[in-house]
mmCIF file as Biopython writes it, N, C-alpha, C and O atoms, coordinates in Angstrom:
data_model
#
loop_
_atom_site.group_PDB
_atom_site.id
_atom_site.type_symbol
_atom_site.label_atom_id
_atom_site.label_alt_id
_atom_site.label_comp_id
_atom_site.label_asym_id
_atom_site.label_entity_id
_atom_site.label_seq_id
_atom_site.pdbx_PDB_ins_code
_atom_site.Cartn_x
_atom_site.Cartn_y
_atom_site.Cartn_z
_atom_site.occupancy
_atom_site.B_iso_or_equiv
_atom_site.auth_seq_id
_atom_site.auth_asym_id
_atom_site.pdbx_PDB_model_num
ATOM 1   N N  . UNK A ? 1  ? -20.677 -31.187 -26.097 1.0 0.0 1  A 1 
ATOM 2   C CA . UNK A ? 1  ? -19.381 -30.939 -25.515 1.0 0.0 1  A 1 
ATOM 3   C C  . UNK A ? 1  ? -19.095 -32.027 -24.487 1.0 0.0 1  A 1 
ATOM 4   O O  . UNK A ? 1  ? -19.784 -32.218 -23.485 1.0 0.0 1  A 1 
ATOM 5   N N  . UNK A ? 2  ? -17.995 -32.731 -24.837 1.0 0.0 2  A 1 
ATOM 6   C CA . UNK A ? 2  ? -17.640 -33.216 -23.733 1.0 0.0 2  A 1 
ATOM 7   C C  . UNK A ? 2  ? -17.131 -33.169 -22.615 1.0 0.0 2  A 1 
ATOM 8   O O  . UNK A ? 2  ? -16.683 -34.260 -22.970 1.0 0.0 2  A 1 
ATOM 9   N N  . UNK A ? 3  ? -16.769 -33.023 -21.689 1.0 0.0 3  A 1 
ATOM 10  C CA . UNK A ? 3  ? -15.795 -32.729 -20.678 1.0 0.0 3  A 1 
ATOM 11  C C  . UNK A ? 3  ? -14.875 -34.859 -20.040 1.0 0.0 3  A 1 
ATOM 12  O O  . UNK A ? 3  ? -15.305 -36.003 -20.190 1.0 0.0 3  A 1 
ATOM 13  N N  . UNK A ? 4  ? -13.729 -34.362 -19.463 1.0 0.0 4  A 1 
ATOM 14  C CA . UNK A ? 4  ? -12.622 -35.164 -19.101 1.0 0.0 4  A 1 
ATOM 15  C C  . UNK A ? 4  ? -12.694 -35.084 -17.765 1.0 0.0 4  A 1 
ATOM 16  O O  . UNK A ? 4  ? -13.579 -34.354 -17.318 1.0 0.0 4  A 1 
ATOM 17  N N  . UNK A ? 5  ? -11.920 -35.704 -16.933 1.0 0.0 5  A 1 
ATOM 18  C CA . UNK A ? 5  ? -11.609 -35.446 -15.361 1.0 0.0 5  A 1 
ATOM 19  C C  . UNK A ? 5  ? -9.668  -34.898 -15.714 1.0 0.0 5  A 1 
ATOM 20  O O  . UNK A ? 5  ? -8.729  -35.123 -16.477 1.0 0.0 5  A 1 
ATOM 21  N N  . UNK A ? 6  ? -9.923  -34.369 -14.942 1.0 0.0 6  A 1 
ATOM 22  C CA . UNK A ? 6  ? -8.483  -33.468 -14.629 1.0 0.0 6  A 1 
ATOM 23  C C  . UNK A ? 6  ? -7.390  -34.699 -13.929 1.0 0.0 6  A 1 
ATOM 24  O O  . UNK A ? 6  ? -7.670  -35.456 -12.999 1.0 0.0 6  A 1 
ATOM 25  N N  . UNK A ? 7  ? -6.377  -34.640 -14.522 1.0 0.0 7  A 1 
ATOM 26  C CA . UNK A ? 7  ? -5.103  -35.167 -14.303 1.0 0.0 7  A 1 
ATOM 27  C C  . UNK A ? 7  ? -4.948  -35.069 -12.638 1.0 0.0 7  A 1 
ATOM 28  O O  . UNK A ? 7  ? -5.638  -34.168 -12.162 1.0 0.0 7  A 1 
ATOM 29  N N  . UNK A ? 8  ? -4.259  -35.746 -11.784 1.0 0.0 8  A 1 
ATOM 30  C CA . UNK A ? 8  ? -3.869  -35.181 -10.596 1.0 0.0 8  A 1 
ATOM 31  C C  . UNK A ? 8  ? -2.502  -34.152 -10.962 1.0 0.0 8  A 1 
ATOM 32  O O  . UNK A ? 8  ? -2.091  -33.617 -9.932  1.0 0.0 8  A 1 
ATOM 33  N N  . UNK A ? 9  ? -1.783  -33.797 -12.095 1.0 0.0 9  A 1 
ATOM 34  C CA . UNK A ? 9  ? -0.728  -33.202 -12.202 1.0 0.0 9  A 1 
ATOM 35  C C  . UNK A ? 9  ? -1.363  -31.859 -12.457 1.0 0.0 9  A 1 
ATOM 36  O O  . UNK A ? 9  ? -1.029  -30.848 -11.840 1.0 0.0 9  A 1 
ATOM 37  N N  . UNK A ? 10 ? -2.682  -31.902 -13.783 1.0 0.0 10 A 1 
ATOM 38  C CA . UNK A ? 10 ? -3.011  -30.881 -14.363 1.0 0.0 10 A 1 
ATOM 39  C C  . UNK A ? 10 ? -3.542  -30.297 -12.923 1.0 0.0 10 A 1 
ATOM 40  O O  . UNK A ? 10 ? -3.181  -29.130 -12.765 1.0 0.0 10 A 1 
ATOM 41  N N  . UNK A ? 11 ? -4.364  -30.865 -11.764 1.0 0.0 11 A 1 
ATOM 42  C CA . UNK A ? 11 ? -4.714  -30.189 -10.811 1.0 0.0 11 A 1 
ATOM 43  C C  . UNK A ? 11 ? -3.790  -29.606 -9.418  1.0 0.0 11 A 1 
ATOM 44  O O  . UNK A ? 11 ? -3.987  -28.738 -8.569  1.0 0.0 11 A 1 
ATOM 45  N N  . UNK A ? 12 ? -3.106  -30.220 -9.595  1.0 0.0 12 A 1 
ATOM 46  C CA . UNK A ? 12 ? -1.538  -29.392 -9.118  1.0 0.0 12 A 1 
ATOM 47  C C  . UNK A ? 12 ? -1.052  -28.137 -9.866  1.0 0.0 12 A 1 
ATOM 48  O O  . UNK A ? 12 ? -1.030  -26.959 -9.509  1.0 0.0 12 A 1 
ATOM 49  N N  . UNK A ? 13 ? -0.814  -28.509 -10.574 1.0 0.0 13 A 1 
ATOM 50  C CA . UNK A ? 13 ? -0.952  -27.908 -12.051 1.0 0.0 13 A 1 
ATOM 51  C C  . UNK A ? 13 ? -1.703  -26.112 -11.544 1.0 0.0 13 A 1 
ATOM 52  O O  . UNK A ? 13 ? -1.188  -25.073 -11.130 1.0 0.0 13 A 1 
ATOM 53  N N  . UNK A ? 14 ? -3.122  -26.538 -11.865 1.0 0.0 14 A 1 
ATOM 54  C CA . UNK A ? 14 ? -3.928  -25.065 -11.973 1.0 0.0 14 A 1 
ATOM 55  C C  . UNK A ? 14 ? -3.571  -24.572 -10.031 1.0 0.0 14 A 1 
ATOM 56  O O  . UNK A ? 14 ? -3.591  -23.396 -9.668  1.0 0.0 14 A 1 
ATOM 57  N N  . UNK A ? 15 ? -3.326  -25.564 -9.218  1.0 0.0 15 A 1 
ATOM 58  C CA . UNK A ? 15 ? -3.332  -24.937 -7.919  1.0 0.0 15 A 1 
ATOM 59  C C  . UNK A ? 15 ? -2.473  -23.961 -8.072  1.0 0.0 15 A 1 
ATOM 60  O O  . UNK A ? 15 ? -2.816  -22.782 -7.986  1.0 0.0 15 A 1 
ATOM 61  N N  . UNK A ? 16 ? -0.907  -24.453 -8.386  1.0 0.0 16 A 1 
ATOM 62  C CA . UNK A ? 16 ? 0.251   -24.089 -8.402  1.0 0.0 16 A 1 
ATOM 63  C C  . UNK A ? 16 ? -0.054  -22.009 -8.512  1.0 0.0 16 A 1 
ATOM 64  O O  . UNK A ? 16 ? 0.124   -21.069 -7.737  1.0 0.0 16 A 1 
ATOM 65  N N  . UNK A ? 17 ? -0.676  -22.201 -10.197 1.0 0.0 17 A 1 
ATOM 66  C CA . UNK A ? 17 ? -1.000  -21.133 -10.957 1.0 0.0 17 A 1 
ATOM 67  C C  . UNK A ? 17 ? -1.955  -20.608 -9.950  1.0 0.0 17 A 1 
ATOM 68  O O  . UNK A ? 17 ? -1.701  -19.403 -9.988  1.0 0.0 17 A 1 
ATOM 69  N N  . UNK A ? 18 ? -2.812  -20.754 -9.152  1.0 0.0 18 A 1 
ATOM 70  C CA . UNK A ? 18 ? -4.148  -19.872 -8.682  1.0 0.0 18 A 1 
ATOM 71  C C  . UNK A ? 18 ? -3.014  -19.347 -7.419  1.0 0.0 18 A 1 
ATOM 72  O O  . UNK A ? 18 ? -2.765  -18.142 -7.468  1.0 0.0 18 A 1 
ATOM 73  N N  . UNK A ? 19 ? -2.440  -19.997 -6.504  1.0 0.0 19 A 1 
ATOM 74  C CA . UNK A ? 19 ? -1.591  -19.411 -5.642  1.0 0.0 19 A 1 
ATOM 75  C C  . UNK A ? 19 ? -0.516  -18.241 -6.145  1.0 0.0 19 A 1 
ATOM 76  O O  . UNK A ? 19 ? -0.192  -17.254 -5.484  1.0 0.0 19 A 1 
ATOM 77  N N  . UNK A ? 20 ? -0.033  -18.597 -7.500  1.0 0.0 20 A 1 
ATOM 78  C CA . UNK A ? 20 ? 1.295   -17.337 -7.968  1.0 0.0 20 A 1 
ATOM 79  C C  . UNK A ? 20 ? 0.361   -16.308 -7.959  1.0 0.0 20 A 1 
ATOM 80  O O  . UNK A ? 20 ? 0.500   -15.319 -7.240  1.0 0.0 20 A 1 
ATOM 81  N N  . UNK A ? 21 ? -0.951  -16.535 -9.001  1.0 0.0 21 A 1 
ATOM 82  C CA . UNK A ? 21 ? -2.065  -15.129 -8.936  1.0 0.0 21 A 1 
ATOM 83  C C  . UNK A ? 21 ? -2.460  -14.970 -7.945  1.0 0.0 21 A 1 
ATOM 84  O O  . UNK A ? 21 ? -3.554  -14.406 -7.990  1.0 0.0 21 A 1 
ATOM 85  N N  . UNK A ? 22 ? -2.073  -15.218 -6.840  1.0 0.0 22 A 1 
ATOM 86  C CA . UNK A ? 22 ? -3.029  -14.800 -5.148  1.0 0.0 22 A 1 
ATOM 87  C C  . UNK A ? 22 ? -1.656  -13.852 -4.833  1.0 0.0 22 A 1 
ATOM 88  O O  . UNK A ? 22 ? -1.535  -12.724 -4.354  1.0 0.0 22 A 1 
ATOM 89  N N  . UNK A ? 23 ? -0.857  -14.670 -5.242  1.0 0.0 23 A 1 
ATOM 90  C CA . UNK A ? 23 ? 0.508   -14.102 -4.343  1.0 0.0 23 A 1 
ATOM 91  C C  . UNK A ? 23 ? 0.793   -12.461 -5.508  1.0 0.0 23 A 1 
ATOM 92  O O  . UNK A ? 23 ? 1.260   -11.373 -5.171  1.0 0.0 23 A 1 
ATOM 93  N N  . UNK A ? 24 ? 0.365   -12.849 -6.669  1.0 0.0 24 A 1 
ATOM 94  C CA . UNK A ? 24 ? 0.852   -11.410 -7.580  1.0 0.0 24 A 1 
ATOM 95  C C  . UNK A ? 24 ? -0.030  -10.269 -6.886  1.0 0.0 24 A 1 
ATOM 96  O O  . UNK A ? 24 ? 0.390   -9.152  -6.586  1.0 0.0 24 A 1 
ATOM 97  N N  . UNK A ? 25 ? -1.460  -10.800 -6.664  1.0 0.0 25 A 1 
ATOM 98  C CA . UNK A ? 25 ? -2.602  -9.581  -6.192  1.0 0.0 25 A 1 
ATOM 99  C C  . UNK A ? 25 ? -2.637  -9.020  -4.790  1.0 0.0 25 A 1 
ATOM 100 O O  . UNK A ? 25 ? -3.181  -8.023  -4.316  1.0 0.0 25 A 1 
ATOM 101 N N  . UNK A ? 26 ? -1.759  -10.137 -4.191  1.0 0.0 26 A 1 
ATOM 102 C CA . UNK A ? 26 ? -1.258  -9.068  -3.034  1.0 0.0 26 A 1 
ATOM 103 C C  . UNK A ? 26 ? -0.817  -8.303  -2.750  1.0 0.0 26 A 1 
ATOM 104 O O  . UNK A ? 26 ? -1.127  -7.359  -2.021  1.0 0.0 26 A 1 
ATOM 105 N N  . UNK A ? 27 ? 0.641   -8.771  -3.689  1.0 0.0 27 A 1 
ATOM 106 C CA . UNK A ? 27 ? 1.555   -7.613  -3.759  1.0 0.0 27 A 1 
ATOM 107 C C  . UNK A ? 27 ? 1.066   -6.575  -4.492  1.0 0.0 27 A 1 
ATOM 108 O O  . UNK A ? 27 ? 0.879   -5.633  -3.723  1.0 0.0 27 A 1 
ATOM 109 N N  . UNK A ? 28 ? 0.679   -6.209  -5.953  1.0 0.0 28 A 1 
ATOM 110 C CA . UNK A ? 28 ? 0.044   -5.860  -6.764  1.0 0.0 28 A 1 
ATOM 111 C C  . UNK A ? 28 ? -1.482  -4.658  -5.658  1.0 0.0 28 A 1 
ATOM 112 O O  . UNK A ? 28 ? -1.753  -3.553  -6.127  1.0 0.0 28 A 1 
ATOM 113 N N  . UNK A ? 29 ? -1.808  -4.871  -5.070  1.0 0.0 29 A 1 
ATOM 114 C CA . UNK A ? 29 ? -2.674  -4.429  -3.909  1.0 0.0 29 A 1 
ATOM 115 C C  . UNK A ? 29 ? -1.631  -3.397  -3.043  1.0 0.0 29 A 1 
ATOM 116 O O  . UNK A ? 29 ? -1.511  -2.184  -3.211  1.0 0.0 29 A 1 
ATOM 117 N N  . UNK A ? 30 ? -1.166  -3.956  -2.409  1.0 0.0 30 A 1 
ATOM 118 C CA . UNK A ? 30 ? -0.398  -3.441  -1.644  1.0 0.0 30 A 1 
ATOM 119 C C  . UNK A ? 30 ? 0.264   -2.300  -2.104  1.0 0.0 30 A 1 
ATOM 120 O O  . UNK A ? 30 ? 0.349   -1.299  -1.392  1.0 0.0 30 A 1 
ATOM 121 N N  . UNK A ? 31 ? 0.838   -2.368  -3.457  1.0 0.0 31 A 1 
ATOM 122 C CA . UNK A ? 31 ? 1.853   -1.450  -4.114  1.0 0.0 31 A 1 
ATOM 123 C C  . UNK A ? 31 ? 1.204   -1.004  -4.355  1.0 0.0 31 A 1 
ATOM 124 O O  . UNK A ? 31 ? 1.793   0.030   -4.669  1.0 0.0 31 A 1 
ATOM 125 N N  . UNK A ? 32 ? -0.620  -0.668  -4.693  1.0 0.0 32 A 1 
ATOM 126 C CA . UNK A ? 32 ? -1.636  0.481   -4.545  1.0 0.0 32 A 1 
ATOM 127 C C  . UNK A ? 32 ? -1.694  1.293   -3.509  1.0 0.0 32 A 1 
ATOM 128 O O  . UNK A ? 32 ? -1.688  2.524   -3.497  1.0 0.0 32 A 1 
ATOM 129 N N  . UNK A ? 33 ? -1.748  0.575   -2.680  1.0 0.0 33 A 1 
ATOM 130 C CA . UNK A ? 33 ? -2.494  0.854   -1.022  1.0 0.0 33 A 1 
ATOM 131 C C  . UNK A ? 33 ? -1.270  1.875   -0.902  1.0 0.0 33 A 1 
ATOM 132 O O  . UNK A ? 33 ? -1.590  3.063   -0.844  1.0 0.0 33 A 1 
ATOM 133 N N  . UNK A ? 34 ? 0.137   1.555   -0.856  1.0 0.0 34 A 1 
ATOM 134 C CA . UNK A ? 34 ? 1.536   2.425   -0.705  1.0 0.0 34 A 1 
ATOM 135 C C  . UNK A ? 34 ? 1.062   3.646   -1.567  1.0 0.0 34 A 1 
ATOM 136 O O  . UNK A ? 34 ? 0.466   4.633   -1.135  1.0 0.0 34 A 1 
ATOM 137 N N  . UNK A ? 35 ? 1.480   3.373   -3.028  1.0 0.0 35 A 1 
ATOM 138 C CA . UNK A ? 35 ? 1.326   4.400   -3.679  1.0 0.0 35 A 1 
ATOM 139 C C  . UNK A ? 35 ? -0.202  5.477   -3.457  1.0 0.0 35 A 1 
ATOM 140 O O  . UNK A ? 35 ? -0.180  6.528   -4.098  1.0 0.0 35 A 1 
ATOM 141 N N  . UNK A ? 36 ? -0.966  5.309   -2.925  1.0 0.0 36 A 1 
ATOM 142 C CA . UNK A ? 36 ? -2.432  5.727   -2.672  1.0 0.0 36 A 1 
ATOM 143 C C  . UNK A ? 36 ? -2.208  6.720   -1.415  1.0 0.0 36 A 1 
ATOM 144 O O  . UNK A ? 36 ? -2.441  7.908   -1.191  1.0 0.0 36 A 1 
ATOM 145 N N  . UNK A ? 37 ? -1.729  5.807   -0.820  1.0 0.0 37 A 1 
ATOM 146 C CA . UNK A ? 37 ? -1.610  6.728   0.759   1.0 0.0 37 A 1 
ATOM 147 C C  . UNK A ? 37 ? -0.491  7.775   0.279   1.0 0.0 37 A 1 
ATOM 148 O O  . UNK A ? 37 ? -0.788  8.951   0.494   1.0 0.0 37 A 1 
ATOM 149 N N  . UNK A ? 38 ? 0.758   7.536   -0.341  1.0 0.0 38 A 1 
ATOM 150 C CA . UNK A ? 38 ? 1.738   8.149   -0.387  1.0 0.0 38 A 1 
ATOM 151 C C  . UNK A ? 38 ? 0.948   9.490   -1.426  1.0 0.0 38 A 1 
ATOM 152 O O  . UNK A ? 38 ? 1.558   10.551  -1.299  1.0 0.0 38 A 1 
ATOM 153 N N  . UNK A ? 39 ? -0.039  9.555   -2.206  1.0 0.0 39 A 1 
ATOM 154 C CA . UNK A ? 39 ? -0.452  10.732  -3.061  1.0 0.0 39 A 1 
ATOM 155 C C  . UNK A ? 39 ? -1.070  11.317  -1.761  1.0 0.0 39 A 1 
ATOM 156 O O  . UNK A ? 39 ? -0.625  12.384  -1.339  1.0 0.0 39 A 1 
ATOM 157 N N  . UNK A ? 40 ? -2.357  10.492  -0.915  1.0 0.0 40 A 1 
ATOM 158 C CA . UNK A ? 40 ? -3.441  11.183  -0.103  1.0 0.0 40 A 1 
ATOM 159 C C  . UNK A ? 40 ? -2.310  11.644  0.563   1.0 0.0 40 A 1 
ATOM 160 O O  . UNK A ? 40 ? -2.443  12.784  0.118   1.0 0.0 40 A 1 
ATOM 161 N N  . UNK A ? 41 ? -0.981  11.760  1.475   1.0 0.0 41 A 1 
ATOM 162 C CA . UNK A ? 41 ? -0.861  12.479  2.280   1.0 0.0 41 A 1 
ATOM 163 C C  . UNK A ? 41 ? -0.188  13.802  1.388   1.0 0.0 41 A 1 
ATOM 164 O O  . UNK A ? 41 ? -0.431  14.988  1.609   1.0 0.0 41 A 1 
ATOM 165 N N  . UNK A ? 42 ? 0.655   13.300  0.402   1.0 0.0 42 A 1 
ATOM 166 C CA . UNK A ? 42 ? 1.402   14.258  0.085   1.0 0.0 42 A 1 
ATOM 167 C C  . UNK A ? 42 ? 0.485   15.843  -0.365  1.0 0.0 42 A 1 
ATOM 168 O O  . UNK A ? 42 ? 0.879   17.000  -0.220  1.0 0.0 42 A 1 
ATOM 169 N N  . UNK A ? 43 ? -1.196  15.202  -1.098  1.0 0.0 43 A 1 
ATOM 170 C CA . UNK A ? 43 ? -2.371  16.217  -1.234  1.0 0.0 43 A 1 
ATOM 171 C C  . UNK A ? 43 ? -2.733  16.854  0.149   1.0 0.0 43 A 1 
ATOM 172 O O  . UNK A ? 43 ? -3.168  17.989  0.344   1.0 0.0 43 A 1 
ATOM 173 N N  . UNK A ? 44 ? -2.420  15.743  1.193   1.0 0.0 44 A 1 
ATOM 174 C CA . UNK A ? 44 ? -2.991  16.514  2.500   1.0 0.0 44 A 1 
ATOM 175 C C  . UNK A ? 44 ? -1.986  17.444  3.231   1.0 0.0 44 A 1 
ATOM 176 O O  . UNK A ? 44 ? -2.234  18.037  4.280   1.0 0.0 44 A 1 
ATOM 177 N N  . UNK A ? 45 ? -0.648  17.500  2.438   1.0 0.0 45 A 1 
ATOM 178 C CA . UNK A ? 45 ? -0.129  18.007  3.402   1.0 0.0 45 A 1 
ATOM 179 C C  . UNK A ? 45 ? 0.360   19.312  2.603   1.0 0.0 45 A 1 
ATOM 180 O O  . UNK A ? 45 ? 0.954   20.319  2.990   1.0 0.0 45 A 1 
ATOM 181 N N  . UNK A ? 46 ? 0.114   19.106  1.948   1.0 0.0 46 A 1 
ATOM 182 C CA . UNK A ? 46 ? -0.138  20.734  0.514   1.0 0.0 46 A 1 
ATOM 183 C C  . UNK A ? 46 ? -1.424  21.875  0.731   1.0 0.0 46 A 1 
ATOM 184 O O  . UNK A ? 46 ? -1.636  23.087  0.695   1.0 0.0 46 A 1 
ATOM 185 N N  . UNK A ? 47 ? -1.999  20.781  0.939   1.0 0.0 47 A 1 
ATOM 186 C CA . UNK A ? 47 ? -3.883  21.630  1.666   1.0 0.0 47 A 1 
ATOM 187 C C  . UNK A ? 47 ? -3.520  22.687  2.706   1.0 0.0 47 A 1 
ATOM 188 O O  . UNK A ? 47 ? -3.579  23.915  2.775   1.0 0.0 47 A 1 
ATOM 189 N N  . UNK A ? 48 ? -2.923  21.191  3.869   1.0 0.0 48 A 1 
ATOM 190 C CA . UNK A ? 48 ? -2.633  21.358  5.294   1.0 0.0 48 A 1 
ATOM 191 C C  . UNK A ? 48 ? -1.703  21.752  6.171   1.0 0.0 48 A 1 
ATOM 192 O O  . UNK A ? 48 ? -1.808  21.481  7.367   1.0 0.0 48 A 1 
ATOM 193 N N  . UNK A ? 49 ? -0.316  22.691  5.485   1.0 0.0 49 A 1 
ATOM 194 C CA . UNK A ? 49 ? 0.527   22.822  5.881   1.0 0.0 49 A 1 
ATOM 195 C C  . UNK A ? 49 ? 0.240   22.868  7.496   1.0 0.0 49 A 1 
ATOM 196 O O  . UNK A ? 49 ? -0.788  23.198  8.086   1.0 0.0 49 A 1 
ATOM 197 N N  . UNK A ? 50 ? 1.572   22.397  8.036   1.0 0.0 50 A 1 
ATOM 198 C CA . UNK A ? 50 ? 2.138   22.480  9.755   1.0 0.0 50 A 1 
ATOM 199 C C  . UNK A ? 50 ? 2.101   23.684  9.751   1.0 0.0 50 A 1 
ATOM 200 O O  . UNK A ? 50 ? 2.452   24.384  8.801   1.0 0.0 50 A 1 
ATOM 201 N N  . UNK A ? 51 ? 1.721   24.034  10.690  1.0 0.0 51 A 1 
ATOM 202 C CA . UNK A ? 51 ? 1.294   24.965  11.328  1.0 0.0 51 A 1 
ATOM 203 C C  . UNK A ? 51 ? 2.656   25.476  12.533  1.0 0.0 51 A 1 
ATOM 204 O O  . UNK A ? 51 ? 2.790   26.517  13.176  1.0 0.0 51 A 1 
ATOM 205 N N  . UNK A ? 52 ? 3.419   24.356  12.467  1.0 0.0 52 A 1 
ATOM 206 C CA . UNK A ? 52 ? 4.679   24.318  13.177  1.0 0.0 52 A 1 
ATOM 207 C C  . UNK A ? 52 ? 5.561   24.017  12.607  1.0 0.0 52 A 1 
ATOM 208 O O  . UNK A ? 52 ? 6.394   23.253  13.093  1.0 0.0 52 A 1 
ATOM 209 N N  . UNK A ? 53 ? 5.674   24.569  11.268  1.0 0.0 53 A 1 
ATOM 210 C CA . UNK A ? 53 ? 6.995   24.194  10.185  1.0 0.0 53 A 1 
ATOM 211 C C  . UNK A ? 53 ? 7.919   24.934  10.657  1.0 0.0 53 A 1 
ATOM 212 O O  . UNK A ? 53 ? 7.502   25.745  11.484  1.0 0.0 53 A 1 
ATOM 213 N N  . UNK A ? 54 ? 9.114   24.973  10.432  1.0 0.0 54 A 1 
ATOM 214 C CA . UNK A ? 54 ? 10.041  26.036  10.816  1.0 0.0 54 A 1 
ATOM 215 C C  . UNK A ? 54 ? 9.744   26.985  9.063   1.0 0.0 54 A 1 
ATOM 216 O O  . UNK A ? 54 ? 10.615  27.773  8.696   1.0 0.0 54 A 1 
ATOM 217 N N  . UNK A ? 55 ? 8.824   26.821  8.418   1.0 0.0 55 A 1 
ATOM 218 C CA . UNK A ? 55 ? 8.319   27.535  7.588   1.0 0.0 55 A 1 
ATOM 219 C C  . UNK A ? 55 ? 7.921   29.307  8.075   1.0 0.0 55 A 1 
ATOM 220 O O  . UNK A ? 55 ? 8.243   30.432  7.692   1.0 0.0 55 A 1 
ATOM 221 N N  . UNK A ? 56 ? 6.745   28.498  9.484   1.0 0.0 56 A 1 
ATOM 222 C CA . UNK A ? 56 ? 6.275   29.367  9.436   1.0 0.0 56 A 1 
ATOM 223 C C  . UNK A ? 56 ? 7.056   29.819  10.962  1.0 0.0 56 A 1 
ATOM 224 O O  . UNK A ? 56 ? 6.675   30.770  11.645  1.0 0.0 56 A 1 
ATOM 225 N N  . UNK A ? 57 ? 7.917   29.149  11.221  1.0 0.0 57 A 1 
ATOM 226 C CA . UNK A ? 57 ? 8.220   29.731  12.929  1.0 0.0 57 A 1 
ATOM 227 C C  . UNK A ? 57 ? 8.074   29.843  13.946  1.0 0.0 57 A 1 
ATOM 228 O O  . UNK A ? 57 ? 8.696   30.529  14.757  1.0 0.0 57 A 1 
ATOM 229 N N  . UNK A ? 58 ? 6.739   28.806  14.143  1.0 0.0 58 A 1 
ATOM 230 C CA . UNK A ? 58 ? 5.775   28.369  15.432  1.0 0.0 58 A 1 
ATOM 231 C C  . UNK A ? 58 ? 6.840   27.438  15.658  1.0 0.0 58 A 1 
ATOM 232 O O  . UNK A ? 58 ? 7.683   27.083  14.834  1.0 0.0 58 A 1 
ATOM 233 N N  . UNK A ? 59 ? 6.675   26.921  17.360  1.0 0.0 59 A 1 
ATOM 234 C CA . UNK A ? 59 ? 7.398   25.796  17.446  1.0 0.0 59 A 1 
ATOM 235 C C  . UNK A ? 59 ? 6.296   25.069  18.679  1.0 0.0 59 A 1 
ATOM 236 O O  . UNK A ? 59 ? 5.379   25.645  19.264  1.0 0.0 59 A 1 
ATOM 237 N N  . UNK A ? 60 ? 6.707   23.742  18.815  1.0 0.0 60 A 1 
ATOM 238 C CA . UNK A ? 60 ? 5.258   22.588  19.329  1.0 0.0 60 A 1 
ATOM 239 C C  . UNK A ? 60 ? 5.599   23.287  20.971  1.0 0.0 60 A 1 
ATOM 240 O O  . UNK A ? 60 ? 6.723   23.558  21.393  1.0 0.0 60 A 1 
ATOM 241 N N  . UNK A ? 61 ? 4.643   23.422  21.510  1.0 0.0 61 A 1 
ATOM 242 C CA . UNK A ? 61 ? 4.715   23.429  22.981  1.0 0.0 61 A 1 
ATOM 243 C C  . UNK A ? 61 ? 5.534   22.770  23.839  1.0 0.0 61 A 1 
ATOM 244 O O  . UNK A ? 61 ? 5.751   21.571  23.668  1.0 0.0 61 A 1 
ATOM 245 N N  . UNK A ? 62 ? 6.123   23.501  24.924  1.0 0.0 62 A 1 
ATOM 246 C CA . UNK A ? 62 ? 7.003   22.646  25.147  1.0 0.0 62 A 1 
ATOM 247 C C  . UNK A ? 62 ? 8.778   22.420  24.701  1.0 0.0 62 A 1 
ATOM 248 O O  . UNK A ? 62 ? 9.627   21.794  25.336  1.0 0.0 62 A 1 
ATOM 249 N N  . UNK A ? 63 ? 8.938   23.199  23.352  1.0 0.0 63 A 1 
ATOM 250 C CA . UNK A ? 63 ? 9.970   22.507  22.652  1.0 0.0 63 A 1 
ATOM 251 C C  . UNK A ? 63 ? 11.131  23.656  22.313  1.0 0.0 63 A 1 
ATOM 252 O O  . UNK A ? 63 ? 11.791  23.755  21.279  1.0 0.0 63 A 1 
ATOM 253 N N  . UNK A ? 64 ? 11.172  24.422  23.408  1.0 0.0 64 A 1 
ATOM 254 C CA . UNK A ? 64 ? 11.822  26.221  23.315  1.0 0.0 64 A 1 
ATOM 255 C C  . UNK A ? 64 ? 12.093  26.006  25.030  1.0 0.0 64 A 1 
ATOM 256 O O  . UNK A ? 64 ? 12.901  26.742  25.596  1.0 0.0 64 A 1 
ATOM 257 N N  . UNK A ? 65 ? 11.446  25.082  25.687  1.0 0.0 65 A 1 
ATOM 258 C CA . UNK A ? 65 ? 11.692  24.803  27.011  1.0 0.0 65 A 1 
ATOM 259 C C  . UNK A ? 65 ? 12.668  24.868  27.530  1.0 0.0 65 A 1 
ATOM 260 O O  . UNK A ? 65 ? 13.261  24.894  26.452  1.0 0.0 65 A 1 
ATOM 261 N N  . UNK A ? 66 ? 13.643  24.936  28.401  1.0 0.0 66 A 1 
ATOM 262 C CA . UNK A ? 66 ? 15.160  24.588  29.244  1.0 0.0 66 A 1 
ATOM 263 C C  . UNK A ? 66 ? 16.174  25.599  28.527  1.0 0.0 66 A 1 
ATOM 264 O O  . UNK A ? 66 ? 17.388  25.493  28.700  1.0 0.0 66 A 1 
ATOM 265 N N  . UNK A ? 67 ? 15.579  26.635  27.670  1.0 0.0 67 A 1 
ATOM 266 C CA . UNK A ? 67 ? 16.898  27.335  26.685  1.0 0.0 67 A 1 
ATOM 267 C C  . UNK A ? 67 ? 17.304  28.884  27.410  1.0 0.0 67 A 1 
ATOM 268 O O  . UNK A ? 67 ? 18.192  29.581  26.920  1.0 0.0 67 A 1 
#
């Protein structure tokens, strides 16, 4: 097998391409990390209902004050 030396274009070239794939896996990451947190809370807050929902009619300390 032989191998060549790389063009200075072709190596512009593959930079170009390794930066768009850095820049896709960020975003691509990120739009995990969002969607991830956005399931963990919505599971945690199904578990965990407030305890101060106007569900249940408690209200936070403090916040029935001056009436």
């Amino acid at each position: 097998m032989t191998y060549r030396r790389l063009t200075p274009q072709e190596i512009e070239d593959l930079r170009a391409e390794m930066r768009a794939a850095g820049e896709w896996c960020k975003a691509e990451l990120a739009r995990r990390r969002l969607e991830h947190n956005r399931v963990e809370t919505a599971e945690n807050d199904a578990q965990h209902p407030d305890p101060f929902s106007a569900d249940v009619g408690l209200s936070h300390p403090g916040e029935n004050e001056g009436q």
